[in-house]
N, CA, C and O atoms as a Tripos MOL2 file, in Angstrom:
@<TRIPOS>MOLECULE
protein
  296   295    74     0     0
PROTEIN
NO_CHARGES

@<TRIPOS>ATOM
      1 N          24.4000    5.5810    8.0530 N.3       1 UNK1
      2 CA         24.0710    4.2740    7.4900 C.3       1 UNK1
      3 C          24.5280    4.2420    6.0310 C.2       1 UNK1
      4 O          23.9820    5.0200    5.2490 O.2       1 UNK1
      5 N          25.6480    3.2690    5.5170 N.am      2 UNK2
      6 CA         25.6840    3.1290    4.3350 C.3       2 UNK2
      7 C          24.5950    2.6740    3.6700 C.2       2 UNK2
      8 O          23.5570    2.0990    3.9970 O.2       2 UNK2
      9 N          25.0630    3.0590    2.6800 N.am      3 UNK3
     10 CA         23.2720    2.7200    1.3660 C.3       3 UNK3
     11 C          24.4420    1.4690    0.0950 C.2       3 UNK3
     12 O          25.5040    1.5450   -0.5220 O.2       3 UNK3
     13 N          23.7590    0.8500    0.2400 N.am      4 UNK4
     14 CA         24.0860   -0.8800   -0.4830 C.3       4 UNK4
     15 C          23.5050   -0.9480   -1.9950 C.2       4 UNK4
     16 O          22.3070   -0.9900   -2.2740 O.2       4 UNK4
     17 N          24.1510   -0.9500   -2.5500 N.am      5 UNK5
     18 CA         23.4120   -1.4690   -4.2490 C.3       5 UNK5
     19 C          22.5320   -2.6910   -4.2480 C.2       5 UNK5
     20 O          22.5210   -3.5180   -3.3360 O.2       5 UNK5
     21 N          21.9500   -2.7330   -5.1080 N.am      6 UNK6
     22 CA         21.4940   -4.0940   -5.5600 C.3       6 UNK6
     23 C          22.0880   -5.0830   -5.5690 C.2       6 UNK6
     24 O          21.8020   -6.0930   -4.9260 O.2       6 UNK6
     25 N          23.1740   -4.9070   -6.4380 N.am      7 UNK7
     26 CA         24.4280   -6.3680   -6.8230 C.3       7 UNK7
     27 C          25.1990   -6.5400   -5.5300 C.2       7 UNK7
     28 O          25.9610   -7.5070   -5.5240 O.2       7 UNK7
     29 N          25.1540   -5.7850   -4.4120 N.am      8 UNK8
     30 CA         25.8160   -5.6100   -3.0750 C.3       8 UNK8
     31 C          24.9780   -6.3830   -2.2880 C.2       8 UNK8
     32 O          25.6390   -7.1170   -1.5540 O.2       8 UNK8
     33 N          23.3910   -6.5430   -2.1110 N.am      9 UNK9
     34 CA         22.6690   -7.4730   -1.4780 C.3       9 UNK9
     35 C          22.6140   -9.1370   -2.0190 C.2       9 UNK9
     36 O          22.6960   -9.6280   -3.1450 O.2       9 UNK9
     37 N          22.4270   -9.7650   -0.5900 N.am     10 UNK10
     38 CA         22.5640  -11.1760   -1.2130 C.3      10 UNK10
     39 C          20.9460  -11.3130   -1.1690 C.2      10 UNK10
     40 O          19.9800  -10.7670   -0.6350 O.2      10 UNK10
     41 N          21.3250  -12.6630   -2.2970 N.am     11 UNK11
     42 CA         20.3840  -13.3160   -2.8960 C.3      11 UNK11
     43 C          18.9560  -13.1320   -2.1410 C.2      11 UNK11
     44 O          17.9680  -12.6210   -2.6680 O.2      11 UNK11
     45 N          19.0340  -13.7220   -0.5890 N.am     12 UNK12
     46 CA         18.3790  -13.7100    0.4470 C.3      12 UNK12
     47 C          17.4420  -12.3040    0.3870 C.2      12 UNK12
     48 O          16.2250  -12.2370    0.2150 O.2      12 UNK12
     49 N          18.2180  -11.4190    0.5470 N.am     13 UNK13
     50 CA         17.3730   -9.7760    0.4610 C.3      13 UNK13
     51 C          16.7450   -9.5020   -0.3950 C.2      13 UNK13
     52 O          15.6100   -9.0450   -0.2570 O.2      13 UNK13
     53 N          17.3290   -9.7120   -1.5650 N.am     14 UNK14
     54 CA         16.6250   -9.3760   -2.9920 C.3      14 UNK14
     55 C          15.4270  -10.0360   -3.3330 C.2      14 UNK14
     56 O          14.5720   -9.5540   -4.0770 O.2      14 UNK14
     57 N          15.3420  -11.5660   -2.5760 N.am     15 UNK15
     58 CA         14.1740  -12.0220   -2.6480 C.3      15 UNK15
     59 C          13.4660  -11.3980   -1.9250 C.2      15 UNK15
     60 O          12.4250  -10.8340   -2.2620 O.2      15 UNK15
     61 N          14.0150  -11.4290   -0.6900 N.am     16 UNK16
     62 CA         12.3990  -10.3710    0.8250 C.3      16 UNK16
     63 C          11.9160   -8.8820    0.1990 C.2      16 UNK16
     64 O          10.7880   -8.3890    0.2370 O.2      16 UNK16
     65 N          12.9920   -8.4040   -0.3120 N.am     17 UNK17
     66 CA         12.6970   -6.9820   -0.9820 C.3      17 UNK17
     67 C          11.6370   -7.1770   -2.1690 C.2      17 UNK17
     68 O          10.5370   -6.6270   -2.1100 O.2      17 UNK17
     69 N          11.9640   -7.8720   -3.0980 N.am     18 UNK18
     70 CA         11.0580   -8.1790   -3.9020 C.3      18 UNK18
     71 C           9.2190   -8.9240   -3.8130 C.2      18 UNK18
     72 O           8.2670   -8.7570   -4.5750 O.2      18 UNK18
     73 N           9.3100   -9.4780   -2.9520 N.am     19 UNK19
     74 CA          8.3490  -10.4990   -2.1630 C.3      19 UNK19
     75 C           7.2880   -9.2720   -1.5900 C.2      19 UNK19
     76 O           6.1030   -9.0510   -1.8400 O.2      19 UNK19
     77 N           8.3330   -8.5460   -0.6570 N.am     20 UNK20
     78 CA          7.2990   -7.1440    0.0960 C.3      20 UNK20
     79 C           6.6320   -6.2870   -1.3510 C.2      20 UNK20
     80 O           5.4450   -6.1570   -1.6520 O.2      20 UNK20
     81 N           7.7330   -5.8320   -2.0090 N.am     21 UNK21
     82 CA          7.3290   -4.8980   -3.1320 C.3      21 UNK21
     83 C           6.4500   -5.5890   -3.9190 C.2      21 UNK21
     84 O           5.6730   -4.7530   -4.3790 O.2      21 UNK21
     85 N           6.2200   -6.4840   -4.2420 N.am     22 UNK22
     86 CA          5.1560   -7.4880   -4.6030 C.3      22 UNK22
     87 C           3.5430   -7.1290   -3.9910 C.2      22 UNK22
     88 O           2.5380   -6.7100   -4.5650 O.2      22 UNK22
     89 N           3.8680   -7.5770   -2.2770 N.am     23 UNK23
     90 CA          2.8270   -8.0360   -1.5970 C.3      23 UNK23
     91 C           1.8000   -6.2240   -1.7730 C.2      23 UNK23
     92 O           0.6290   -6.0030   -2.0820 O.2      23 UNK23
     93 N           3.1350   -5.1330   -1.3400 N.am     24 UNK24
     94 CA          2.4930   -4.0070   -1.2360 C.3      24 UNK24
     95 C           2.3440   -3.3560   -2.7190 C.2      24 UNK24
     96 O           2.0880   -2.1540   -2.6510 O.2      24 UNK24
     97 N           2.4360   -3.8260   -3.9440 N.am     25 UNK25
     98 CA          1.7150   -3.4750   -4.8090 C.3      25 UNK25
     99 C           0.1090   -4.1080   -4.7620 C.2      25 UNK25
    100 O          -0.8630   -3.3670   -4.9150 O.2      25 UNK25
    101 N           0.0130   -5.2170   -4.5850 N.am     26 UNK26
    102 CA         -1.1080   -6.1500   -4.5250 C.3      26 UNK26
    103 C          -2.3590   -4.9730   -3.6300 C.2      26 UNK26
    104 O          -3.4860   -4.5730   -3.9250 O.2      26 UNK26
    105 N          -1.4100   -4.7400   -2.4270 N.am     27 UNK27
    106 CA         -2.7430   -4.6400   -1.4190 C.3      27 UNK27
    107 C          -3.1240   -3.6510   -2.1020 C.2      27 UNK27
    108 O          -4.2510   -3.6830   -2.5970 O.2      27 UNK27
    109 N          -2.0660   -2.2550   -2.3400 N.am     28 UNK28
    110 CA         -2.6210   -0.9000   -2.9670 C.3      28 UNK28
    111 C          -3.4590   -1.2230   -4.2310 C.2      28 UNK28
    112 O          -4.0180   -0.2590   -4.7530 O.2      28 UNK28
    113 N          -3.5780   -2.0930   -4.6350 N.am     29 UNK29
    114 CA         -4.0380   -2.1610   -5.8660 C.3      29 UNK29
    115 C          -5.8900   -2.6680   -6.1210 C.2      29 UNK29
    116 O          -6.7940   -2.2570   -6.8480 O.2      29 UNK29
    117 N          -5.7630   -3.7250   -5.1040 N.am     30 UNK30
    118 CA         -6.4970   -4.4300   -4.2400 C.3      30 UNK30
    119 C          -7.7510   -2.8290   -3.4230 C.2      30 UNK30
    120 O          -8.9200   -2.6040   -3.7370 O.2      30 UNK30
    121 N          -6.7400   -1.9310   -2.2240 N.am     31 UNK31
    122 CA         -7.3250   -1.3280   -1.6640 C.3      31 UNK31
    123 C          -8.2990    0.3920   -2.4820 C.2      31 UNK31
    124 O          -9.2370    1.1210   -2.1590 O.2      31 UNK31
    125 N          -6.8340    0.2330   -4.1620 N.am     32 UNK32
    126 CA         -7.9240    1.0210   -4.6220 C.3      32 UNK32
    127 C          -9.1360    0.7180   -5.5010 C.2      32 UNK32
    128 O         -10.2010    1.3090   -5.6810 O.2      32 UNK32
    129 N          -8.7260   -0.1510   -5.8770 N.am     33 UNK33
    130 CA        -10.4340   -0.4280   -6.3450 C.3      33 UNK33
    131 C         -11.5050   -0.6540   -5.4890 C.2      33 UNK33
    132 O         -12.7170   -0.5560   -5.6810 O.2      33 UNK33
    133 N         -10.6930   -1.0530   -4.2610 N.am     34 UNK34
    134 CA        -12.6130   -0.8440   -3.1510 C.3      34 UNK34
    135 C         -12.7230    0.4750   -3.1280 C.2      34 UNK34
    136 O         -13.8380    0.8720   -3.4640 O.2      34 UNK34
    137 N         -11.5090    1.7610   -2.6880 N.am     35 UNK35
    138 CA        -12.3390    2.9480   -2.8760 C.3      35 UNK35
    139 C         -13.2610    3.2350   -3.5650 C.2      35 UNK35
    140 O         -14.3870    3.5280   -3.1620 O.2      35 UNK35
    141 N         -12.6790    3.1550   -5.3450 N.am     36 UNK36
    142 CA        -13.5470    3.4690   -6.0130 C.3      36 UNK36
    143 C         -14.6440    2.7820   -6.2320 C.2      36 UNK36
    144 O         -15.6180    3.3640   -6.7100 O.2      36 UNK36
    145 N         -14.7030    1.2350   -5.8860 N.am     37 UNK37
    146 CA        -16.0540    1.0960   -5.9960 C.3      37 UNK37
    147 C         -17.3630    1.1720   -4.5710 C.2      37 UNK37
    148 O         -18.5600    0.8890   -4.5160 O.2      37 UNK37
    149 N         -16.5940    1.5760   -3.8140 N.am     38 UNK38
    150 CA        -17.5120    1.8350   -2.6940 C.3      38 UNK38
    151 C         -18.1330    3.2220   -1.8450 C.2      38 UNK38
    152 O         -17.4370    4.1470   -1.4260 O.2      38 UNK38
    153 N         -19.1730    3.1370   -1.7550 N.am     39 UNK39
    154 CA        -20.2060    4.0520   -1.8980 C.3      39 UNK39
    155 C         -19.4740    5.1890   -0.7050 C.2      39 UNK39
    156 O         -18.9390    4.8460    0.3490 O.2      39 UNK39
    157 N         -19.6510    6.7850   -1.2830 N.am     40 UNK40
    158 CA        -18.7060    7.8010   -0.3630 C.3      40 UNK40
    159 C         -19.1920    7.7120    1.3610 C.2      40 UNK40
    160 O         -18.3960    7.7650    2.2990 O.2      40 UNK40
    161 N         -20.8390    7.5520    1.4900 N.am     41 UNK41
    162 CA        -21.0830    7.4490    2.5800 C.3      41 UNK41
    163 C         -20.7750    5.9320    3.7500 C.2      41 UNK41
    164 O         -21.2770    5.7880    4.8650 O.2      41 UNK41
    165 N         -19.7540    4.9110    2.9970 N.am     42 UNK42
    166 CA        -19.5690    3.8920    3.8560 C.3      42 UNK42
    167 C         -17.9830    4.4650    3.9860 C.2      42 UNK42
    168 O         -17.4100    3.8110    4.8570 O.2      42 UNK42
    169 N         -17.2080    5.3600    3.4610 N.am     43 UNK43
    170 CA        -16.0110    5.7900    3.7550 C.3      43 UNK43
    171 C         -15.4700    6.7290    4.6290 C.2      43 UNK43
    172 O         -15.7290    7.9180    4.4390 O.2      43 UNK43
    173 N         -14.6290    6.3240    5.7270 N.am     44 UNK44
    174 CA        -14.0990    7.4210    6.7660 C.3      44 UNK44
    175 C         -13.4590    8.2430    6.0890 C.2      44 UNK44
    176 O         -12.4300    7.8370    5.5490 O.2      44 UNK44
    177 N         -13.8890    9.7200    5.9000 N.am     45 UNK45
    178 CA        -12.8140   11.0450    5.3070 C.3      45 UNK45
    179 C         -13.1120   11.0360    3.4940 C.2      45 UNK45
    180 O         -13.3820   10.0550    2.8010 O.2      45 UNK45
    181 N         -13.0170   11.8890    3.2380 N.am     46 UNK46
    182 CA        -12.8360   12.1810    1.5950 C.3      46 UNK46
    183 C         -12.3120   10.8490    1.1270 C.2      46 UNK46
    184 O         -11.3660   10.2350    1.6200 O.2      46 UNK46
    185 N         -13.3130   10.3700   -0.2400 N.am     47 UNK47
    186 CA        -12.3260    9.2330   -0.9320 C.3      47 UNK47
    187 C         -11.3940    9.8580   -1.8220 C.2      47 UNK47
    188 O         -11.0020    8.9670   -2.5750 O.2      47 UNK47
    189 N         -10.8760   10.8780   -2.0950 N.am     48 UNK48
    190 CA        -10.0840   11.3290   -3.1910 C.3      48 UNK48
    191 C          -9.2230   11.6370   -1.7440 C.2      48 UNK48
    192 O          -8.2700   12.1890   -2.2930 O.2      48 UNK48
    193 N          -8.9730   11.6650   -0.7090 N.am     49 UNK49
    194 CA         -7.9020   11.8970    0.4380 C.3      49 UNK49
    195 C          -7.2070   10.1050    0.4670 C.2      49 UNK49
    196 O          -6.0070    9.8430    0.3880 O.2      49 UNK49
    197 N          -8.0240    9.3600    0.5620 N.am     50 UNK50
    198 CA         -7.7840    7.8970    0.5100 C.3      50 UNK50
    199 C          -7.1830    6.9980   -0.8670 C.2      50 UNK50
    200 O          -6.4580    6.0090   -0.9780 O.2      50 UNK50
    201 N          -7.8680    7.8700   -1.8000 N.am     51 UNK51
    202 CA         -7.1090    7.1790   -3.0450 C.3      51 UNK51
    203 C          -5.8810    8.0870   -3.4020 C.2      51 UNK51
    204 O          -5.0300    7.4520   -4.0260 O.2      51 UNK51
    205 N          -5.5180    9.5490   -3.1530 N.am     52 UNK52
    206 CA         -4.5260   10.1670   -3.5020 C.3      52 UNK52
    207 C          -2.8950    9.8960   -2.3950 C.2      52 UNK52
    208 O          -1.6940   10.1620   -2.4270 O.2      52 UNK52
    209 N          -3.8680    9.2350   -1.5550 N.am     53 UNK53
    210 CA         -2.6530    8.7750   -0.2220 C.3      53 UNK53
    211 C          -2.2040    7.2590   -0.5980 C.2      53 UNK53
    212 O          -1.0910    6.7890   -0.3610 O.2      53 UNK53
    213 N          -3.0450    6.7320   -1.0890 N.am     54 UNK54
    214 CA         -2.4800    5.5130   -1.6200 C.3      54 UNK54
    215 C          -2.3360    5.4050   -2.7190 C.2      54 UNK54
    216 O          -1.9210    4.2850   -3.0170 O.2      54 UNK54
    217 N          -2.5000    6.1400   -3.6350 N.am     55 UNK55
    218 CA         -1.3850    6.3570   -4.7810 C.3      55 UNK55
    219 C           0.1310    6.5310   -4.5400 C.2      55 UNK55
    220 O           1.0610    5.7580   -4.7730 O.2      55 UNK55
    221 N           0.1060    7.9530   -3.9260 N.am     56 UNK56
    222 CA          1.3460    8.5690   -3.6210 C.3      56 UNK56
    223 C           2.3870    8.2860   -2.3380 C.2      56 UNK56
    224 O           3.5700    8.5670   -2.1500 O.2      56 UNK56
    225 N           1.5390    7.7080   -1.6800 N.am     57 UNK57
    226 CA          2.4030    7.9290   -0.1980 C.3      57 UNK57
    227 C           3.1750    6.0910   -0.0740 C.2      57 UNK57
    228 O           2.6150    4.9960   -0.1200 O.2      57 UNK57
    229 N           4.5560    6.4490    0.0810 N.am     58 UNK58
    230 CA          5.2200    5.2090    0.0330 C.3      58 UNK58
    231 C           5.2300    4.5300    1.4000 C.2      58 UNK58
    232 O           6.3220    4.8000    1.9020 O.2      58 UNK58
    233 N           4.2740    3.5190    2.5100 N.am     59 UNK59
    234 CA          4.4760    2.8510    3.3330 C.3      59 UNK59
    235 C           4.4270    1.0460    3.5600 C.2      59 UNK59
    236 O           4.2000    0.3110    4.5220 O.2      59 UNK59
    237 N           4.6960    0.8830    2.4250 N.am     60 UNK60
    238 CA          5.5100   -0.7310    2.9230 C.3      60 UNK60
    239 C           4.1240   -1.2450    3.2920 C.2      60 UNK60
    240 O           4.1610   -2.0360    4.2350 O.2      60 UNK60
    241 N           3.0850   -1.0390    2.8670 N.am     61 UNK61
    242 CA          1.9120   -2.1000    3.2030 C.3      61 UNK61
    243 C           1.0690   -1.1330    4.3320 C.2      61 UNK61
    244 O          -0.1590   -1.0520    4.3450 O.2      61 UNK61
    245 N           1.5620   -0.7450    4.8440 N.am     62 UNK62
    246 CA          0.9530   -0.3270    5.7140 C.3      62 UNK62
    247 C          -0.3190    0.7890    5.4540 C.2      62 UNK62
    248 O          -1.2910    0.5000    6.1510 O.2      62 UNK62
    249 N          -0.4690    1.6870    4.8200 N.am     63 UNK63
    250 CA         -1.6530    2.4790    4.3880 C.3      63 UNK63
    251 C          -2.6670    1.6810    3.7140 C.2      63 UNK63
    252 O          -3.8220    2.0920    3.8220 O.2      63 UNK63
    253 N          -2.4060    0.3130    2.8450 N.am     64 UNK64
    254 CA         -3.1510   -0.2900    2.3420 C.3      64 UNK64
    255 C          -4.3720   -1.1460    3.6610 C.2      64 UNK64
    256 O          -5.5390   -1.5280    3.7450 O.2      64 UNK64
    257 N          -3.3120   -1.0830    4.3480 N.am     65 UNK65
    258 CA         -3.8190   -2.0510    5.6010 C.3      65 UNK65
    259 C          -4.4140   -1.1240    6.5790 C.2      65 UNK65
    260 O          -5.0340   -1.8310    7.3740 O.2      65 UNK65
    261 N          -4.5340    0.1910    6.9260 N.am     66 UNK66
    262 CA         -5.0090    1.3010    7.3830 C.3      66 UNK66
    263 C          -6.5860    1.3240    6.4660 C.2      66 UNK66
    264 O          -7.5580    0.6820    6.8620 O.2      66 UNK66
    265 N          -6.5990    1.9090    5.6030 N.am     67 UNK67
    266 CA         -7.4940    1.6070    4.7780 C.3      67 UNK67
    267 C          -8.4910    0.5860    5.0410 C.2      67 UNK67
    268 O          -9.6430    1.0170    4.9750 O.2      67 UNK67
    269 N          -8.3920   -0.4600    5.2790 N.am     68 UNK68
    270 CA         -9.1970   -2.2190    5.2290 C.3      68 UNK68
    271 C          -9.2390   -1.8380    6.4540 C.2      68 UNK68
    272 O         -10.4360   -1.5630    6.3660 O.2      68 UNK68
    273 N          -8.9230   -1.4950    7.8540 N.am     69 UNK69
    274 CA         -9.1890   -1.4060    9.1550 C.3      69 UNK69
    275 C          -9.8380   -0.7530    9.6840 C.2      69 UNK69
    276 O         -10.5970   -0.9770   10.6270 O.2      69 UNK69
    277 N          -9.5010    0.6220    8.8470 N.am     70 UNK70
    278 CA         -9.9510    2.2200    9.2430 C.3      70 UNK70
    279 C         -10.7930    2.9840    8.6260 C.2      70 UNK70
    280 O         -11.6570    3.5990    9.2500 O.2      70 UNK70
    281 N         -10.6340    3.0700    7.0280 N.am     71 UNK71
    282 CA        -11.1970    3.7520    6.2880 C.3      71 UNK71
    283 C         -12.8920    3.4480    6.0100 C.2      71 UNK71
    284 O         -13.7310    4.3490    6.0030 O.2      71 UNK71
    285 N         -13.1430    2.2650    5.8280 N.am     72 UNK72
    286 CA        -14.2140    1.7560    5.5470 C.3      72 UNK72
    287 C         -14.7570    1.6410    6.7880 C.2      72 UNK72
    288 O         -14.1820    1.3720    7.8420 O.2      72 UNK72
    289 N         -16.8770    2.0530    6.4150 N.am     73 UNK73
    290 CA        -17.1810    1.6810    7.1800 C.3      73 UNK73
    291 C         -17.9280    0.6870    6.6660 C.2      73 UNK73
    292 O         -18.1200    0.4400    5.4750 O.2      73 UNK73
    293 N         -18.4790   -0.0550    7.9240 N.am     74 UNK74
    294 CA        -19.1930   -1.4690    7.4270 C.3      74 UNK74
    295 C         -20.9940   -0.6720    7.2990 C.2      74 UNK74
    296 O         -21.9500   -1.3610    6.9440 O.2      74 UNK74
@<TRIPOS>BOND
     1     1     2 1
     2     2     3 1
     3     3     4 2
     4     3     5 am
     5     5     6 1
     6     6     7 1
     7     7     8 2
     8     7     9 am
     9     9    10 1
    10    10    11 1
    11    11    12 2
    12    11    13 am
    13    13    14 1
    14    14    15 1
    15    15    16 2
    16    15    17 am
    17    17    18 1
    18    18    19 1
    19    19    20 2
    20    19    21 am
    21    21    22 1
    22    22    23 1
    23    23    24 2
    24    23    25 am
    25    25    26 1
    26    26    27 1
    27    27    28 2
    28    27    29 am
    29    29    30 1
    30    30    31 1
    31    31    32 2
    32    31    33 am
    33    33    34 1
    34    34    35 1
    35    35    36 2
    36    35    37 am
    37    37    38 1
    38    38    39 1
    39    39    40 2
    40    39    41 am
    41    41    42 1
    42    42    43 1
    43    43    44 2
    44    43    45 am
    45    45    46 1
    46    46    47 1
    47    47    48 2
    48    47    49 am
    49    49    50 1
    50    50    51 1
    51    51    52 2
    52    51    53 am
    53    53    54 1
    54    54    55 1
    55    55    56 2
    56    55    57 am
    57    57    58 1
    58    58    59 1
    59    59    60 2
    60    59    61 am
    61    61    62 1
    62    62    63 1
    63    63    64 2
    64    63    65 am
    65    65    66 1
    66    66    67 1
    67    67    68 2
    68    67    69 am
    69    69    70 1
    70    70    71 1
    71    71    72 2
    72    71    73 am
    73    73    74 1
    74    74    75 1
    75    75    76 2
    76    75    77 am
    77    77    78 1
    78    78    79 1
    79    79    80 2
    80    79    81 am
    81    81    82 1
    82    82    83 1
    83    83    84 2
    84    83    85 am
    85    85    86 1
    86    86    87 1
    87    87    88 2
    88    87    89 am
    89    89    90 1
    90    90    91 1
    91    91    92 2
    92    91    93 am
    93    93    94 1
    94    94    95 1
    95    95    96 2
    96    95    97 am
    97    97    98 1
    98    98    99 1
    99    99   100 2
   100    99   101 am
   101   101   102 1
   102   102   103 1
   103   103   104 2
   104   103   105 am
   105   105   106 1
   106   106   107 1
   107   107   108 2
   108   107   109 am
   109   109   110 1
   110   110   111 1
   111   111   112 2
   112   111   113 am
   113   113   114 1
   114   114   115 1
   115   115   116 2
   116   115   117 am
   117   117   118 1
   118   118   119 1
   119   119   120 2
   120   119   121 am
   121   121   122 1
   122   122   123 1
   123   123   124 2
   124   123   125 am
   125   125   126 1
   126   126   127 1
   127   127   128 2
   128   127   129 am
   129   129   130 1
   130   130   131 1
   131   131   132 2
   132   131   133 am
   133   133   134 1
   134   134   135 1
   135   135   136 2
   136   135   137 am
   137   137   138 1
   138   138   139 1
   139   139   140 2
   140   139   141 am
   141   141   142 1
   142   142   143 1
   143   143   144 2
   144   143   145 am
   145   145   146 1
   146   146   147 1
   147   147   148 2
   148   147   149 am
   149   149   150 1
   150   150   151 1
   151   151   152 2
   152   151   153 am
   153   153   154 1
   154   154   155 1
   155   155   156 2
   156   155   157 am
   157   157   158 1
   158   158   159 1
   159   159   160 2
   160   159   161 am
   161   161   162 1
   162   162   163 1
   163   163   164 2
   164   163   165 am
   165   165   166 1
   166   166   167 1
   167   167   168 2
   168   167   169 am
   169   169   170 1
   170   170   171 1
   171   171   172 2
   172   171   173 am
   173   173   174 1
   174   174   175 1
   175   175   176 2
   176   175   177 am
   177   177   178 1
   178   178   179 1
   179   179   180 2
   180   179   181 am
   181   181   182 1
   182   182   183 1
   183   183   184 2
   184   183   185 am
   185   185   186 1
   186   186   187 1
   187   187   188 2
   188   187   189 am
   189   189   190 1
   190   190   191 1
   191   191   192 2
   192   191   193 am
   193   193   194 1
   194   194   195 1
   195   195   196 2
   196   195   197 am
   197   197   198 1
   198   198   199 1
   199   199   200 2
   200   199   201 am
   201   201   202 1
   202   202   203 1
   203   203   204 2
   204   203   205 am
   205   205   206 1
   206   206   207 1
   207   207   208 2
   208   207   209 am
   209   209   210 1
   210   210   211 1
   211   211   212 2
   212   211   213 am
   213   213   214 1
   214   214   215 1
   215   215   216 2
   216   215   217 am
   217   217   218 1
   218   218   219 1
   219   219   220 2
   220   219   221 am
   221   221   222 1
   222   222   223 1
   223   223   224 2
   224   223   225 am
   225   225   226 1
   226   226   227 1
   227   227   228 2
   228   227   229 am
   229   229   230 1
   230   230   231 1
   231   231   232 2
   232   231   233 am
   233   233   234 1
   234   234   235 1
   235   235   236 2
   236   235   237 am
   237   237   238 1
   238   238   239 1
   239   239   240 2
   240   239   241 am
   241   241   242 1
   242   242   243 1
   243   243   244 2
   244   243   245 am
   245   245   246 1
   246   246   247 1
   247   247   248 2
   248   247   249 am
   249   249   250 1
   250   250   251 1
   251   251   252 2
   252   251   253 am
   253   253   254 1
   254   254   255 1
   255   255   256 2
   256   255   257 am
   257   257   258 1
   258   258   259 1
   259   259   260 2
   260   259   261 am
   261   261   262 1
   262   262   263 1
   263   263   264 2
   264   263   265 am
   265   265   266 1
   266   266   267 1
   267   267   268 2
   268   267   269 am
   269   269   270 1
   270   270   271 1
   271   271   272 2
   272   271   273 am
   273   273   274 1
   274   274   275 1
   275   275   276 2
   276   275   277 am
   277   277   278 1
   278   278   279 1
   279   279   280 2
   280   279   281 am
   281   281   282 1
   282   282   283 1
   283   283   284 2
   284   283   285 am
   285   285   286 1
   286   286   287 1
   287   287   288 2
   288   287   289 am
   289   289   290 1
   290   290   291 1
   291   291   292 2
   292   291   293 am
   293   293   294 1
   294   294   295 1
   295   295   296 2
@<TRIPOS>SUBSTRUCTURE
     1 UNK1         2 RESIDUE 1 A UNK
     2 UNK2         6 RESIDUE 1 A UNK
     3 UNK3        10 RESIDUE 1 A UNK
     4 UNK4        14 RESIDUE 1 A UNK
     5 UNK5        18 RESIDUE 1 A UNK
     6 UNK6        22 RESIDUE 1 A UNK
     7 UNK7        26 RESIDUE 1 A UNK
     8 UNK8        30 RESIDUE 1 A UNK
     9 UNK9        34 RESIDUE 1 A UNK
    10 UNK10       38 RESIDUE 1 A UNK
    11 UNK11       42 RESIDUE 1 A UNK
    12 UNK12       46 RESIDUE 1 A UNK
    13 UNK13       50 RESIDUE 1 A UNK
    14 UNK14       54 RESIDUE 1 A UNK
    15 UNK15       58 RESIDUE 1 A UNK
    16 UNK16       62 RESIDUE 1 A UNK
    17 UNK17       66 RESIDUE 1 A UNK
    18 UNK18       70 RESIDUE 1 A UNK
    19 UNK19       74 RESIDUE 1 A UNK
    20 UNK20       78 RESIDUE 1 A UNK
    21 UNK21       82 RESIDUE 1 A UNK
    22 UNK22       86 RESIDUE 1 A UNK
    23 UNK23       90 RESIDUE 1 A UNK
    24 UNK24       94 RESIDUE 1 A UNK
    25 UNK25       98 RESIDUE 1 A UNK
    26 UNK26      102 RESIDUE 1 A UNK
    27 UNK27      106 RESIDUE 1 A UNK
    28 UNK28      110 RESIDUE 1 A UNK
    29 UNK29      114 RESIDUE 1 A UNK
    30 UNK30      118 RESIDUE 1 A UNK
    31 UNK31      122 RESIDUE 1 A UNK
    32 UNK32      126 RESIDUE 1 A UNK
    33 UNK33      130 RESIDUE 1 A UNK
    34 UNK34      134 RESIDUE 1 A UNK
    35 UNK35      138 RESIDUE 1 A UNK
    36 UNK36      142 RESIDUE 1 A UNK
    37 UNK37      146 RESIDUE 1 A UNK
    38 UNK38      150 RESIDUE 1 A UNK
    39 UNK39      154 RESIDUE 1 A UNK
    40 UNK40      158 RESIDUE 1 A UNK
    41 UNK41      162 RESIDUE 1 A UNK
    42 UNK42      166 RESIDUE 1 A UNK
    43 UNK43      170 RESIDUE 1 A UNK
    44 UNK44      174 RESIDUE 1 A UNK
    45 UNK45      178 RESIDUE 1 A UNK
    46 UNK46      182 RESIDUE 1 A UNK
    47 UNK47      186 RESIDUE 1 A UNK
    48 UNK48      190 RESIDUE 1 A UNK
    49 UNK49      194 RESIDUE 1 A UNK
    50 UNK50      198 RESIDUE 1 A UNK
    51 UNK51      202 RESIDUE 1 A UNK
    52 UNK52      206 RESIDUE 1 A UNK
    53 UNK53      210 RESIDUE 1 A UNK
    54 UNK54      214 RESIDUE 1 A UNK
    55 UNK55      218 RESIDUE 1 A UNK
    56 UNK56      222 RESIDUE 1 A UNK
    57 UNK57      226 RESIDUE 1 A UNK
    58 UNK58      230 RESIDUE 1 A UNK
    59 UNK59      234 RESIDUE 1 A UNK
    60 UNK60      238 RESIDUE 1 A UNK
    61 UNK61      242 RESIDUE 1 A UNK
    62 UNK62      246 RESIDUE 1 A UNK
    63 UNK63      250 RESIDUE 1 A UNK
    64 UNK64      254 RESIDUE 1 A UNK
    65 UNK65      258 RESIDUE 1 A UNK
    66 UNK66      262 RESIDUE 1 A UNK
    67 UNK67      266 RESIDUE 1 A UNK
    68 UNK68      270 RESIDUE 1 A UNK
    69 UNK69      274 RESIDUE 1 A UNK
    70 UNK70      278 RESIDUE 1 A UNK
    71 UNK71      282 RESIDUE 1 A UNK
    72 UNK72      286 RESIDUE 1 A UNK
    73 UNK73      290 RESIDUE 1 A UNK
    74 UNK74      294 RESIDUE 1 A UNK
């Protein structure tokens, strides 16, 4: 698979690329402050496993959204 520059994508992409990288800063950002503000015993697994995975781990929205489904309990 060739790998494409920036100035190589049209207009079109650069917006969707930007739009996602947007949306999935939001959620991570969004999903870590409920870690930290929510109590260890309503959380599935270590919260320092949950906030160090969504710091670090790059998935396109998706761990943020794992998190809100999975992690928490009600």
């Amino acid at each position: 698979m060739a790998v494409r520059r920036w100035d190589e994508l049209s207009p079109q992409v650069r917006r969707l690329l930007v739009a996602a990288g947007s949306v999935d800063a939001v959620l991570r950002a969004v999903a870590l402050v409920d870690v930290r503000r929510r109590p260890a015993d309503r959380v599935r697994g270590p919260k320092w496993v949950w906030a160090t995975a969504l710091s670090v781990v790059s998935s396109a929205g998706l761990l943020p959204l794992a998190w809100f489904v999975l992690g928490r309990r009600r």
